[in-house]
mmCIF file as gemmi writes it, N, C-alpha and C atoms, coordinates in Angstrom:
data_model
loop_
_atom_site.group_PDB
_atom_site.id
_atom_site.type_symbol
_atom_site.label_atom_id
_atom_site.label_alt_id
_atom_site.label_comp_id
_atom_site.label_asym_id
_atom_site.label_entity_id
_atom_site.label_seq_id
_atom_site.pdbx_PDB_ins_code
_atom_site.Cartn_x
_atom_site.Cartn_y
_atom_site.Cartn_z
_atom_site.occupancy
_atom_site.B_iso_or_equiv
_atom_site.pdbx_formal_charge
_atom_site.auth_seq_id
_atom_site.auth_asym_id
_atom_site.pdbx_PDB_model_num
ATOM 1 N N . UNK Axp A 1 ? 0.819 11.591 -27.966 1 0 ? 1 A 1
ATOM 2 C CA . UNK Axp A 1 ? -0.107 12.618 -28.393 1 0 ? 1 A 1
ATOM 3 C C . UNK Axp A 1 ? 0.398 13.976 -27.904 1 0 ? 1 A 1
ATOM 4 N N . UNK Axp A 2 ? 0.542 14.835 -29.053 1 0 ? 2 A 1
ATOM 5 C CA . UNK Axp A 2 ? 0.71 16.431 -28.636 1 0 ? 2 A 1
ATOM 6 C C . UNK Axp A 2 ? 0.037 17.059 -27.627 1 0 ? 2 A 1
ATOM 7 N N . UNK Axp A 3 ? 0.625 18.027 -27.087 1 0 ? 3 A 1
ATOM 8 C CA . UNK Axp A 3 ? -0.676 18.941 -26.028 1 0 ? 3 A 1
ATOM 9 C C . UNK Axp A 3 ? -0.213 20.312 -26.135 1 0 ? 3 A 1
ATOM 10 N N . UNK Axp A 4 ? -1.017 21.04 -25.585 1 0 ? 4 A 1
ATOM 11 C CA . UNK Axp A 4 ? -0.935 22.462 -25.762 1 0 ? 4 A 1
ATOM 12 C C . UNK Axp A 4 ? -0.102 22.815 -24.448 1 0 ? 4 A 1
ATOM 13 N N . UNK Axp A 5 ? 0.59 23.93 -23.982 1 0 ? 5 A 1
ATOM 14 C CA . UNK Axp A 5 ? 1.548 24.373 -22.828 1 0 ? 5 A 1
ATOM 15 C C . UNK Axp A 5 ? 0.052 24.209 -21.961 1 0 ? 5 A 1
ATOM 16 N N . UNK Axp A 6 ? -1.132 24.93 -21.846 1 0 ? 6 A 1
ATOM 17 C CA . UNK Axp A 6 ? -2.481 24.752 -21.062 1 0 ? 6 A 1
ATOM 18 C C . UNK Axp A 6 ? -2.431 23.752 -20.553 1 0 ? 6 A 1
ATOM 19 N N . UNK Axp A 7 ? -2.666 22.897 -21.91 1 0 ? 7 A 1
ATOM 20 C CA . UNK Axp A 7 ? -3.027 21.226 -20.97 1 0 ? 7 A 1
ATOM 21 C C . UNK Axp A 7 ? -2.237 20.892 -20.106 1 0 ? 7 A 1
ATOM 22 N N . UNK Axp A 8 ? -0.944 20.498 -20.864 1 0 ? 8 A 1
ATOM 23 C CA . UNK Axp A 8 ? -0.016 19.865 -19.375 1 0 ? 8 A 1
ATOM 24 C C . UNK Axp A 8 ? 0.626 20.886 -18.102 1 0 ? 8 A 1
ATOM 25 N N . UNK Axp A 9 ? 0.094 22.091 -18.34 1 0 ? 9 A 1
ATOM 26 C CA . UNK Axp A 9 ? -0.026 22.652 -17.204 1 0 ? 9 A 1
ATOM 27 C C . UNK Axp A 9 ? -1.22 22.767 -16.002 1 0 ? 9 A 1
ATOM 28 N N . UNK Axp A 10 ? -2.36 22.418 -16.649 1 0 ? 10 A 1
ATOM 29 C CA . UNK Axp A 10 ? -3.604 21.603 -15.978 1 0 ? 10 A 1
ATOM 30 C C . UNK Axp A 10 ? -3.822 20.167 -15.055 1 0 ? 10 A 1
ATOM 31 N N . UNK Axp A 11 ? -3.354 19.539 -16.538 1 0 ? 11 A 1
ATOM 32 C CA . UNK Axp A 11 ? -2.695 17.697 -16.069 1 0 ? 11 A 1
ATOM 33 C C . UNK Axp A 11 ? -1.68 17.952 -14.707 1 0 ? 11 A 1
ATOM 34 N N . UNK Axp A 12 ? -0.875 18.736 -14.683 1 0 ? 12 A 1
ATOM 35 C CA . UNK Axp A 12 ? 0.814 18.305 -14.076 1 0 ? 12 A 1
ATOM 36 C C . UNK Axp A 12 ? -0.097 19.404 -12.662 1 0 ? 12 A 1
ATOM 37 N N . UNK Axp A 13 ? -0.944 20.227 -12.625 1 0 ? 13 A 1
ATOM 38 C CA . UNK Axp A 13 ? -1.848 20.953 -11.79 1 0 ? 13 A 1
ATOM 39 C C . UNK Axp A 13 ? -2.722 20.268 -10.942 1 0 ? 13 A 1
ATOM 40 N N . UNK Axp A 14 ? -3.315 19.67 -11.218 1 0 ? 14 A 1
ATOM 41 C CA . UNK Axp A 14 ? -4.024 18.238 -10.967 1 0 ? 14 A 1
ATOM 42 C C . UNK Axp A 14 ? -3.226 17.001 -10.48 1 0 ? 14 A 1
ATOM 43 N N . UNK Axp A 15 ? -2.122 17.109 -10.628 1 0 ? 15 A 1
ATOM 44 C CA . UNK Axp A 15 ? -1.652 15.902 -10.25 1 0 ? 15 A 1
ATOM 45 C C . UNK Axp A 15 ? -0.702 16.724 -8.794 1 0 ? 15 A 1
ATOM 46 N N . UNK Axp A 16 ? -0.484 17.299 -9.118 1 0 ? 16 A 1
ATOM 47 C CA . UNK Axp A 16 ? 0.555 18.381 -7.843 1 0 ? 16 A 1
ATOM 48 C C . UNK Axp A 16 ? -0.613 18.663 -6.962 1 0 ? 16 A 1
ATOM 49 N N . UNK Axp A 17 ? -2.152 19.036 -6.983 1 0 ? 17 A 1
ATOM 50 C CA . UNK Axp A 17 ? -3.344 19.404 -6.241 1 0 ? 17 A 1
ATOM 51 C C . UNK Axp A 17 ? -3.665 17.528 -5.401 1 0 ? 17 A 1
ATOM 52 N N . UNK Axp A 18 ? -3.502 16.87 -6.255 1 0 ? 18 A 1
ATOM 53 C CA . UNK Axp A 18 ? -4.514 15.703 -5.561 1 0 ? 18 A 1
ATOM 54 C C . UNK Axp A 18 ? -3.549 14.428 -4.951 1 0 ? 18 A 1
ATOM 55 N N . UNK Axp A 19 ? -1.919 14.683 -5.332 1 0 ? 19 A 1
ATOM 56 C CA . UNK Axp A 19 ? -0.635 13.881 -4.071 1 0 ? 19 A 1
ATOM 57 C C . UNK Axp A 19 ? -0.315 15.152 -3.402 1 0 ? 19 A 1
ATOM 58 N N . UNK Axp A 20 ? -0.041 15.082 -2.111 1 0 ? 20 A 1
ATOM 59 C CA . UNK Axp A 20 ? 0.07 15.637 -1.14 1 0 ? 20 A 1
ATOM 60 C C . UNK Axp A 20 ? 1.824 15.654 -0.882 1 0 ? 20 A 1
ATOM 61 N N . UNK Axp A 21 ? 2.174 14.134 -0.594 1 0 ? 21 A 1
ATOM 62 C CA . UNK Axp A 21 ? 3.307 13.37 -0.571 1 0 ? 21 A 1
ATOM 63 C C . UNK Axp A 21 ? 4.266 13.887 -1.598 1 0 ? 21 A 1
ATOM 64 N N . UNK Axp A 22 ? 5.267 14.289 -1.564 1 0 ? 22 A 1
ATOM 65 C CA . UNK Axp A 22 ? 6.839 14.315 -2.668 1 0 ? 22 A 1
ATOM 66 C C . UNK Axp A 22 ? 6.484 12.633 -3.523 1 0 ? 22 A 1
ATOM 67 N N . UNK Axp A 23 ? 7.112 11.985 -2.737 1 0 ? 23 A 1
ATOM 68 C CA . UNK Axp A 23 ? 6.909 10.315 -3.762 1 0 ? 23 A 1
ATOM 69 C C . UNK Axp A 23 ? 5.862 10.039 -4.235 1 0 ? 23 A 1
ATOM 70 N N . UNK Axp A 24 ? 4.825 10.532 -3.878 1 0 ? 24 A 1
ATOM 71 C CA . UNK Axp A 24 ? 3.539 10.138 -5.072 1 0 ? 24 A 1
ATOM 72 C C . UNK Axp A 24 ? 3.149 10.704 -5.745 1 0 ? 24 A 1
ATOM 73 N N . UNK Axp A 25 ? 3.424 12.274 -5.315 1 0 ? 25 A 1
ATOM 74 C CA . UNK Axp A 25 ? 3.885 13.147 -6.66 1 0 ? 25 A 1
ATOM 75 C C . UNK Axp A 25 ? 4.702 12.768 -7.713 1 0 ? 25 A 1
ATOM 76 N N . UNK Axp A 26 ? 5.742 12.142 -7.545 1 0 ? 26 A 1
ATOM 77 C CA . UNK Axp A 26 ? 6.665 11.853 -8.417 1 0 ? 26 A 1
ATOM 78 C C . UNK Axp A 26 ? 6.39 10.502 -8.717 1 0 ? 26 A 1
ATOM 79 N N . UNK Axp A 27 ? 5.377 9.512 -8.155 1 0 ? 27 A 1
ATOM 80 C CA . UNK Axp A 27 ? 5.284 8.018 -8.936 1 0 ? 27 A 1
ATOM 81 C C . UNK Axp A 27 ? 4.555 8.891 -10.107 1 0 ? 27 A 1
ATOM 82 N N . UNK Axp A 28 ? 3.327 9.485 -9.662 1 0 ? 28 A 1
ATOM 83 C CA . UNK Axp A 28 ? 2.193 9.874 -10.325 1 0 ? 28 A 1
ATOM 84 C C . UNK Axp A 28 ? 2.891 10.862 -11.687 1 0 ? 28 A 1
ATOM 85 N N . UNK Axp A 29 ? 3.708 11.568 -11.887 1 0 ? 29 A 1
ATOM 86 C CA . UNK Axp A 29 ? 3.998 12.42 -12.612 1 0 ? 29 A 1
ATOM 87 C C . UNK Axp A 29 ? 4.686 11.268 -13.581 1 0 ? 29 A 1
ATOM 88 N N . UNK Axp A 30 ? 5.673 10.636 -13.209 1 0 ? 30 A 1
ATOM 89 C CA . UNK Axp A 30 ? 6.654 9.472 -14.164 1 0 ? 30 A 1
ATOM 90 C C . UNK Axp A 30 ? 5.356 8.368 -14.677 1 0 ? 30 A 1
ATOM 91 N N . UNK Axp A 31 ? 4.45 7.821 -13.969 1 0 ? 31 A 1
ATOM 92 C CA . UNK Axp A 31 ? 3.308 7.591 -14.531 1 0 ? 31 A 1
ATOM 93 C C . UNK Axp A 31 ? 2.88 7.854 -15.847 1 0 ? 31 A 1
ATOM 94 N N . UNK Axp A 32 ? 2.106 8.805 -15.732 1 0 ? 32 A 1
ATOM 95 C CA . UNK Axp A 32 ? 1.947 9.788 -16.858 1 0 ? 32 A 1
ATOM 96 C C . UNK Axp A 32 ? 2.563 10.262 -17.901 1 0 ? 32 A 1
ATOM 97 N N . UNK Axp A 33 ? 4.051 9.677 -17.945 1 0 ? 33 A 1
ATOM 98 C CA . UNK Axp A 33 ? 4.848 9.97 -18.788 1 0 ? 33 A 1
ATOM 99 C C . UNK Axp A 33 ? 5.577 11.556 -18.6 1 0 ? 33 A 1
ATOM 100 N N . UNK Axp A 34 ? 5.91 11.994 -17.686 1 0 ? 34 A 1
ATOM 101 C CA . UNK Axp A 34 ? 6.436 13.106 -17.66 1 0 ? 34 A 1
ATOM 102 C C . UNK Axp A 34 ? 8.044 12.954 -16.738 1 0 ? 34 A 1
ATOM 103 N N . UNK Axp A 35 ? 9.324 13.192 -17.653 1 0 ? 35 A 1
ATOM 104 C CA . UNK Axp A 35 ? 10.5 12.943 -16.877 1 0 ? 35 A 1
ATOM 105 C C . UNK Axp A 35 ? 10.994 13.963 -15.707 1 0 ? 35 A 1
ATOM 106 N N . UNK Axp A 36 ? 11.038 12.965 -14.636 1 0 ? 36 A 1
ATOM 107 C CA . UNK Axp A 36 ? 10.911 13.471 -13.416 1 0 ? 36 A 1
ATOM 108 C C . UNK Axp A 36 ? 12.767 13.815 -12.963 1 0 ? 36 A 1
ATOM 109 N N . UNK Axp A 37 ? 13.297 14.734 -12.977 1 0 ? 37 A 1
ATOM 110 C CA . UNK Axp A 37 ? 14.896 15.031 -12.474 1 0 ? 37 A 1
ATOM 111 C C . UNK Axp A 37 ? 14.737 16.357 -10.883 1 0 ? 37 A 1
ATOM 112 N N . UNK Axp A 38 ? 15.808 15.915 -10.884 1 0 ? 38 A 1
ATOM 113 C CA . UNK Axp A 38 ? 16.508 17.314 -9.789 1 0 ? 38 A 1
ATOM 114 C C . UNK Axp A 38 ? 17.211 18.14 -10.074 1 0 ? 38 A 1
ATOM 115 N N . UNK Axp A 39 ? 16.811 19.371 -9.91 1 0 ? 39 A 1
ATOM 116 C CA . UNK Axp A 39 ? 17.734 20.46 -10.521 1 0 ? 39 A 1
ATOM 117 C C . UNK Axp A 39 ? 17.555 22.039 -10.019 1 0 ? 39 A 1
ATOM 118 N N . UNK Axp A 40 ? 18.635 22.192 -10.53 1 0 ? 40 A 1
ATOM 119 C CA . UNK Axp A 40 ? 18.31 23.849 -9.751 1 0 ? 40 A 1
ATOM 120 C C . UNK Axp A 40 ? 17.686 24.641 -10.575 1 0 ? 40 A 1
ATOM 121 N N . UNK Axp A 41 ? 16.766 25.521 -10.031 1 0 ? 41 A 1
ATOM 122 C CA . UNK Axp A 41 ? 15.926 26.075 -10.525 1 0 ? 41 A 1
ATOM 123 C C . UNK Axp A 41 ? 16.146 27.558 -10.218 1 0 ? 41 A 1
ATOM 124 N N . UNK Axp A 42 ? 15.324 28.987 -11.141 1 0 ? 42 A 1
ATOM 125 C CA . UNK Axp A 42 ? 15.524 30.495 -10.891 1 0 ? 42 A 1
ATOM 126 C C . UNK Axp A 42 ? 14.797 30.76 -9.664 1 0 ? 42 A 1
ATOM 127 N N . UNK Axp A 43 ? 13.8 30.552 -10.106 1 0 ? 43 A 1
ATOM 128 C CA . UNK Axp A 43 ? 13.036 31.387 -9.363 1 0 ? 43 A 1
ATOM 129 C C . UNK Axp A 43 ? 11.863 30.729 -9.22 1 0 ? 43 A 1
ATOM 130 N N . UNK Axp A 44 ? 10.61 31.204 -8.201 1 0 ? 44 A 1
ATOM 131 C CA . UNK Axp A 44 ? 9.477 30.717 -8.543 1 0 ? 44 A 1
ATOM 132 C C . UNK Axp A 44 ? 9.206 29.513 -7.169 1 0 ? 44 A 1
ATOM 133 N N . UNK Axp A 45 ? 7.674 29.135 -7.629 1 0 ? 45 A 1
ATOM 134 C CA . UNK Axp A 45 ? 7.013 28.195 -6.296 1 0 ? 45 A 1
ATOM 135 C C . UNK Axp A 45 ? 6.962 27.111 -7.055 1 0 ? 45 A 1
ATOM 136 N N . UNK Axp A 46 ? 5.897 26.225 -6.359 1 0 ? 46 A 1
ATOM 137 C CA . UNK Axp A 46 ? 5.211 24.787 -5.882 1 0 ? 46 A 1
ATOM 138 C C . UNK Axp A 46 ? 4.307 25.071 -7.703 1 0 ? 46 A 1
ATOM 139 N N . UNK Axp A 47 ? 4.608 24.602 -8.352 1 0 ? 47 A 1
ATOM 140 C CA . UNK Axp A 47 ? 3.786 24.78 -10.28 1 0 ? 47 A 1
ATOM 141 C C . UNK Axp A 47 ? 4.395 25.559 -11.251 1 0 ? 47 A 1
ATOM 142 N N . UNK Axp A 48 ? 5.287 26.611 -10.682 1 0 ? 48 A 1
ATOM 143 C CA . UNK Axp A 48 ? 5.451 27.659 -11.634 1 0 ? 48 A 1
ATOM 144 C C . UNK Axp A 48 ? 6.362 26.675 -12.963 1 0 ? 48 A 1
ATOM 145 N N . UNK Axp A 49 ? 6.32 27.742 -13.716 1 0 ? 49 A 1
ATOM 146 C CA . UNK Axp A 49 ? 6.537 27.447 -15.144 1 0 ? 49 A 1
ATOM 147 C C . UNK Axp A 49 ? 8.038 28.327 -15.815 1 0 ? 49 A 1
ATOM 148 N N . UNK Axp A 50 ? 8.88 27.941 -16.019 1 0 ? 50 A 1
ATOM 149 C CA . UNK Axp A 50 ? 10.341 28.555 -16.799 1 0 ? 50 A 1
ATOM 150 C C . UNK Axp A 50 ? 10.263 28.127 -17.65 1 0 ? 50 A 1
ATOM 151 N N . UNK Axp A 51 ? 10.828 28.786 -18.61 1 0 ? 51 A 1
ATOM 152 C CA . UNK Axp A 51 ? 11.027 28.578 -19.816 1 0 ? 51 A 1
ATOM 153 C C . UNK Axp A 51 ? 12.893 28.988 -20.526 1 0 ? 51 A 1
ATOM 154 N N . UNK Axp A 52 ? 13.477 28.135 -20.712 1 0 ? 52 A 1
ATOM 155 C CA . UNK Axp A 52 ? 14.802 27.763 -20.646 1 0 ? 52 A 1
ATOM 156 C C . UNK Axp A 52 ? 15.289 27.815 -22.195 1 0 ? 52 A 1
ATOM 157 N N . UNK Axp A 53 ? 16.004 29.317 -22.696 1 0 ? 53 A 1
ATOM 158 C CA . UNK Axp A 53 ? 15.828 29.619 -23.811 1 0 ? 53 A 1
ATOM 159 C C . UNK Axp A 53 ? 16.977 28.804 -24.946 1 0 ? 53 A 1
ATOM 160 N N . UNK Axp A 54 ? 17.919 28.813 -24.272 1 0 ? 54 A 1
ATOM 161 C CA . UNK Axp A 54 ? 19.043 27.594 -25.257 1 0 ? 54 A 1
ATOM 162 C C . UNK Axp A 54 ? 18.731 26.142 -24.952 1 0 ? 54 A 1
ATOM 163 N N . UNK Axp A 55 ? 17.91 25.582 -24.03 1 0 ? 55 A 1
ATOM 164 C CA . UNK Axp A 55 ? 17.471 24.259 -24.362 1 0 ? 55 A 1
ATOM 165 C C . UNK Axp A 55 ? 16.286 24.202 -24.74 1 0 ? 55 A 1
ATOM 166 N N . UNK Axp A 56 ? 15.638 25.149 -25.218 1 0 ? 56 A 1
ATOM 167 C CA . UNK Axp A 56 ? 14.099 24.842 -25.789 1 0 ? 56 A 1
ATOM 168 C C . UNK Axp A 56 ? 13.26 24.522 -24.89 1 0 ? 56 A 1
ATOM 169 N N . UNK Axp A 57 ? 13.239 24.664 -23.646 1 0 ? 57 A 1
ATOM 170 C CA . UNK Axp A 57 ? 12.506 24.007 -22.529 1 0 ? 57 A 1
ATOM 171 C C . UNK Axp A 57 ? 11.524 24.238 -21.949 1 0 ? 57 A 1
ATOM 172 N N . UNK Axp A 58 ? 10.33 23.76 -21.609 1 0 ? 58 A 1
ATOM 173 C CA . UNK Axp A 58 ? 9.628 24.509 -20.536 1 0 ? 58 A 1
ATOM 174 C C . UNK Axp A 58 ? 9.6 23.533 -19.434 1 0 ? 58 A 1
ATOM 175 N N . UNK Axp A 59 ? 10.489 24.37 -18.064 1 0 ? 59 A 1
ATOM 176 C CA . UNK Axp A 59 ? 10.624 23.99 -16.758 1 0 ? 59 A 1
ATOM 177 C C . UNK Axp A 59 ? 9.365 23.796 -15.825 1 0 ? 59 A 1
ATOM 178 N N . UNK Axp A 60 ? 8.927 22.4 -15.337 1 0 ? 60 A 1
ATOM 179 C CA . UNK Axp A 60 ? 7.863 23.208 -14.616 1 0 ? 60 A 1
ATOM 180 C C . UNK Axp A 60 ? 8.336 22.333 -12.674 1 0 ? 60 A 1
ATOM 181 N N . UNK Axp A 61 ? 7.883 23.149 -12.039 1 0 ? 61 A 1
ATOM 182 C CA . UNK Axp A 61 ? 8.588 22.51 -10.684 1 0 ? 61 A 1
ATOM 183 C C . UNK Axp A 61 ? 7.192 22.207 -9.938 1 0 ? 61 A 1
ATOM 184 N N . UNK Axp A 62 ? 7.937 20.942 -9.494 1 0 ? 62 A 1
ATOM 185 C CA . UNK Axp A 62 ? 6.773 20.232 -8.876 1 0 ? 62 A 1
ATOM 186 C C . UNK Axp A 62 ? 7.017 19.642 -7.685 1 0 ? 62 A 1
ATOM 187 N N . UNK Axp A 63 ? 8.167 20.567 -6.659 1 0 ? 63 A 1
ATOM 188 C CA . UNK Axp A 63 ? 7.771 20.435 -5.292 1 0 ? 63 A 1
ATOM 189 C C . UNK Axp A 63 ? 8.529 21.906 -5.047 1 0 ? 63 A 1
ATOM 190 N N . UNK Axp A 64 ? 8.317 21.631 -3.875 1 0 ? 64 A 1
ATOM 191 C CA . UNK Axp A 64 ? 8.995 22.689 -3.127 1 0 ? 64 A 1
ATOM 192 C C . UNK Axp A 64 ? 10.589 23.014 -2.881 1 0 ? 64 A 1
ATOM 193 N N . UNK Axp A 65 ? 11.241 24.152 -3.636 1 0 ? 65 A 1
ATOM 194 C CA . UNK Axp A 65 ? 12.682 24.502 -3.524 1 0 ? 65 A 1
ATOM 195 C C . UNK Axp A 65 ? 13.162 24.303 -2.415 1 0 ? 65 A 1
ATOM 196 N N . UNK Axp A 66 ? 14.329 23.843 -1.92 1 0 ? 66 A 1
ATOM 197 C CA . UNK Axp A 66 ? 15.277 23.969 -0.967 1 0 ? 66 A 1
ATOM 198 C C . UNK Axp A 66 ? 16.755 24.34 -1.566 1 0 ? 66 A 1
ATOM 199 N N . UNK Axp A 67 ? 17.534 24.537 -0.528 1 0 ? 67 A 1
ATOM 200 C CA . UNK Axp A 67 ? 18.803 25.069 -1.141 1 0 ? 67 A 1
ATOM 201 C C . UNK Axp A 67 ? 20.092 23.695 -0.858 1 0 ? 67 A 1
ATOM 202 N N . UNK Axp A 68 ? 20.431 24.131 -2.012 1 0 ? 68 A 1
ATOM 203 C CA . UNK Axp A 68 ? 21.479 22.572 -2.384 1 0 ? 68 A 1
ATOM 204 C C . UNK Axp A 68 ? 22.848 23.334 -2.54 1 0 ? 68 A 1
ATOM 205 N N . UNK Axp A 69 ? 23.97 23.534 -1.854 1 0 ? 69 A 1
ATOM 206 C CA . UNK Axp A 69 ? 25.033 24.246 -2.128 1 0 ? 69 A 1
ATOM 207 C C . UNK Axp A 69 ? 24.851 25.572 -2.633 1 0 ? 69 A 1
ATOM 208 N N . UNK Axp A 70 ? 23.856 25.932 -1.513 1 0 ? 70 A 1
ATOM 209 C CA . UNK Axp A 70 ? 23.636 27.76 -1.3 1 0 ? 70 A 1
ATOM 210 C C . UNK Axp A 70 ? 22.491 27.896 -2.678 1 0 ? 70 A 1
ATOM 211 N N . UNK Axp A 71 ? 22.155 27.088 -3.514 1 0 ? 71 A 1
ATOM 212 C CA . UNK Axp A 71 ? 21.753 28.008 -4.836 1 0 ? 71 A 1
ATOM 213 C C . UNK Axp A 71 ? 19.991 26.788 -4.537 1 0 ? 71 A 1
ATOM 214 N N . UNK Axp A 72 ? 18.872 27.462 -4.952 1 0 ? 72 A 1
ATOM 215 C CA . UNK Axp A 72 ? 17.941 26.858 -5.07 1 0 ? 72 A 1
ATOM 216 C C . UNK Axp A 72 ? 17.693 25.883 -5.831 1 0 ? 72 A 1
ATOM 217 N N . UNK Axp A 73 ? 17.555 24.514 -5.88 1 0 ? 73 A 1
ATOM 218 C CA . UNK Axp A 73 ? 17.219 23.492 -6.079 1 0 ? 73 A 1
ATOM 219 C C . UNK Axp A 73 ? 15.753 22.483 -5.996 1 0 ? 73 A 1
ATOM 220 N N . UNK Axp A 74 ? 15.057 21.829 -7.146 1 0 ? 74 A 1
ATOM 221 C CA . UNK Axp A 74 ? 13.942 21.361 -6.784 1 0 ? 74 A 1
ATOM 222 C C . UNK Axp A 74 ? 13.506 20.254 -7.659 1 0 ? 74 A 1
ATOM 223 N N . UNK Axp A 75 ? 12.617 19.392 -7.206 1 0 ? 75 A 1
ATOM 224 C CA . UNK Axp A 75 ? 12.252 18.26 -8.292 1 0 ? 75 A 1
ATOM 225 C C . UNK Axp A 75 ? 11.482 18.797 -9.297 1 0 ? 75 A 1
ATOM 226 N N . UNK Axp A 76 ? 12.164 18.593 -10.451 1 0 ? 76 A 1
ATOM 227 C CA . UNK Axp A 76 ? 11.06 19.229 -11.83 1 0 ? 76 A 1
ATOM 228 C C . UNK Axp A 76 ? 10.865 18.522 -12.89 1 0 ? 76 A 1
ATOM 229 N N . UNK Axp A 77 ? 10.19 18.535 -13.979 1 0 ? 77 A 1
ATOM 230 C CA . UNK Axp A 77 ? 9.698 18.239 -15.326 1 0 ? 77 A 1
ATOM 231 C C . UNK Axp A 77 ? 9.993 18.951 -16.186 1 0 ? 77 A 1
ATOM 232 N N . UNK Axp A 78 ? 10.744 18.583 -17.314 1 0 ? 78 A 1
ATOM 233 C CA . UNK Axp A 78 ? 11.176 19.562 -18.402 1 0 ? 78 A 1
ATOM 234 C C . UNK Axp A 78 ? 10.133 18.738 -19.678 1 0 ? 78 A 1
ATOM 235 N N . UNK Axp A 79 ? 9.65 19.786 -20.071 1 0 ? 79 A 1
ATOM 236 C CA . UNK Axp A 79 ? 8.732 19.579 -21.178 1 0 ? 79 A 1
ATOM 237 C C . UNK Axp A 79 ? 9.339 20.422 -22.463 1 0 ? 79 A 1
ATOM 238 N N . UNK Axp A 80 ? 9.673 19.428 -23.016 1 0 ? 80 A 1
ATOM 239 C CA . UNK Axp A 80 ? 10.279 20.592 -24.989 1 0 ? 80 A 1
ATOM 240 C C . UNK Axp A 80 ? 9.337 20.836 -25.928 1 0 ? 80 A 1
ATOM 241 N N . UNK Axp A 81 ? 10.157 22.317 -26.496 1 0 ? 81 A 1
ATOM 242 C CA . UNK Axp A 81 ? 9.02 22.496 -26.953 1 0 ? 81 A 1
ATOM 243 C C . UNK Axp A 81 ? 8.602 22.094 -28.231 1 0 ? 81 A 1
ATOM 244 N N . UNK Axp A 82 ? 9.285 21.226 -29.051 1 0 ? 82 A 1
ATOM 245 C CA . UNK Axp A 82 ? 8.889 20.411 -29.694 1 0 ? 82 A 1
ATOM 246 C C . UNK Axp A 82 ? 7.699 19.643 -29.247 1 0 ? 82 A 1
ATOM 247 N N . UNK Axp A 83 ? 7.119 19.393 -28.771 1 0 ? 83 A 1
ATOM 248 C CA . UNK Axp A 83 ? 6.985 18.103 -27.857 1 0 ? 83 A 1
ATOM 249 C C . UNK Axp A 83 ? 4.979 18.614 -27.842 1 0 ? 83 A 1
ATOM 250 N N . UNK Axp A 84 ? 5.249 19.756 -27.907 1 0 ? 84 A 1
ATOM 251 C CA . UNK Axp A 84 ? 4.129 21.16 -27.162 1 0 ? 84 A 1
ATOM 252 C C . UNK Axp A 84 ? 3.137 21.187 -28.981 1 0 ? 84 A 1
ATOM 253 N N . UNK Axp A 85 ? 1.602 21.558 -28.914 1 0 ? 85 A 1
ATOM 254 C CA . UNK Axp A 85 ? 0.903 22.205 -30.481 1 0 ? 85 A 1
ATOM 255 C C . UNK Axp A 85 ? 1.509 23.517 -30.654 1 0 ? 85 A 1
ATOM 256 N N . UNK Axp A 86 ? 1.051 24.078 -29.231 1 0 ? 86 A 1
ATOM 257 C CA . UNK Axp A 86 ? 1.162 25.08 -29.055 1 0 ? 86 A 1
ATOM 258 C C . UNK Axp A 86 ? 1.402 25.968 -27.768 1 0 ? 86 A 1
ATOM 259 N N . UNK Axp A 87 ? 2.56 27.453 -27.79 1 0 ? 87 A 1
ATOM 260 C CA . UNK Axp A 87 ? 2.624 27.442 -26.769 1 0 ? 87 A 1
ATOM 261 C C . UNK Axp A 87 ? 2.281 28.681 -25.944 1 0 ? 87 A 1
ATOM 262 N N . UNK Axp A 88 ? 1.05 28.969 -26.518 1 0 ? 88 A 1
ATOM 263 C CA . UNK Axp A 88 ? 0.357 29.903 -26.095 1 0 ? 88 A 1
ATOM 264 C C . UNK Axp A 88 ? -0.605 29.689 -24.893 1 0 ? 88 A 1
ATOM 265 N N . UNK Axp A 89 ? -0.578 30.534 -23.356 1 0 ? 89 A 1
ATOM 266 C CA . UNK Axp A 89 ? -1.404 30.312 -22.529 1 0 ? 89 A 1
ATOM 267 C C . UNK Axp A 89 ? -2.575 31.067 -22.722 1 0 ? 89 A 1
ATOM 268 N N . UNK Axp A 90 ? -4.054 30.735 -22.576 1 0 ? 90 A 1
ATOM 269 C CA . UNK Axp A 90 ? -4.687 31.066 -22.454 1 0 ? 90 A 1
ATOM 270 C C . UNK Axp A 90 ? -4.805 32.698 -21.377 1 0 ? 90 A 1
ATOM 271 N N . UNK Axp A 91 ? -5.112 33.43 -21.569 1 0 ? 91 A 1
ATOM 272 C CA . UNK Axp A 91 ? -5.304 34.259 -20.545 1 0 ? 91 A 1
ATOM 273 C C . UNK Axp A 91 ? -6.824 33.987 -19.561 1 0 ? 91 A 1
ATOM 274 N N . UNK Axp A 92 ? -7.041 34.215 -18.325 1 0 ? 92 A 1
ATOM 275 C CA . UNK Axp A 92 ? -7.905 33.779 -17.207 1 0 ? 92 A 1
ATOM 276 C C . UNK Axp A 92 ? -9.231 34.869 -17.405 1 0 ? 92 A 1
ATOM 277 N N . UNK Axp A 93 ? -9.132 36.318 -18.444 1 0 ? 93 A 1
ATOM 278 C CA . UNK Axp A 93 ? -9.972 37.129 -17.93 1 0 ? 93 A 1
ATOM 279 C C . UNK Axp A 93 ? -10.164 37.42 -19.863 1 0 ? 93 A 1
């Protein structure tokens, strides 16, 4: 089933809010169907969201960066945007 960039940024929000733990973050995320890799990442915290313009991607990181041969590195979820209805975020206000 399709979802909007919102939702599975809610879902994958919720699931990063309620495991505490790296590994049950990551049972819980592969669970759910979301592919769980390691990779280096720009910029950004503990949820943020990239968007990766020659692979169609939206990056989202779901622990905390450390540095892997000087350059920042972190466990993430790549969501395509195929994959997405739509990929418009809601604005909060």
């Amino acid at each position: 089933m399709k979802k909007t960039l919102t939702e599975v940024k809610e879902e994958i929000g919720g699931i990063i809010s309620t495991n505490n733990f790296i590994g049950d973050r990551l049972k819980a995320l592969s669970g759910a169907g979301y592919p769980i890799k390691y990779a280096y990442i720009k910029t950004g915290g503990l949820g943020s969201i990239t968007y990766l313009k020659k692979k169609r991607i939206y990056r989202i990181q779901v622990a905390y960066g450390e540095l892997k041969k000087g350059y920042p590195a972190s466990w993430v979820t790549d969501v395509y945007e195929r994959d997405l209805l739509s990929t418009e975020v809601e604005q909060p206000f």
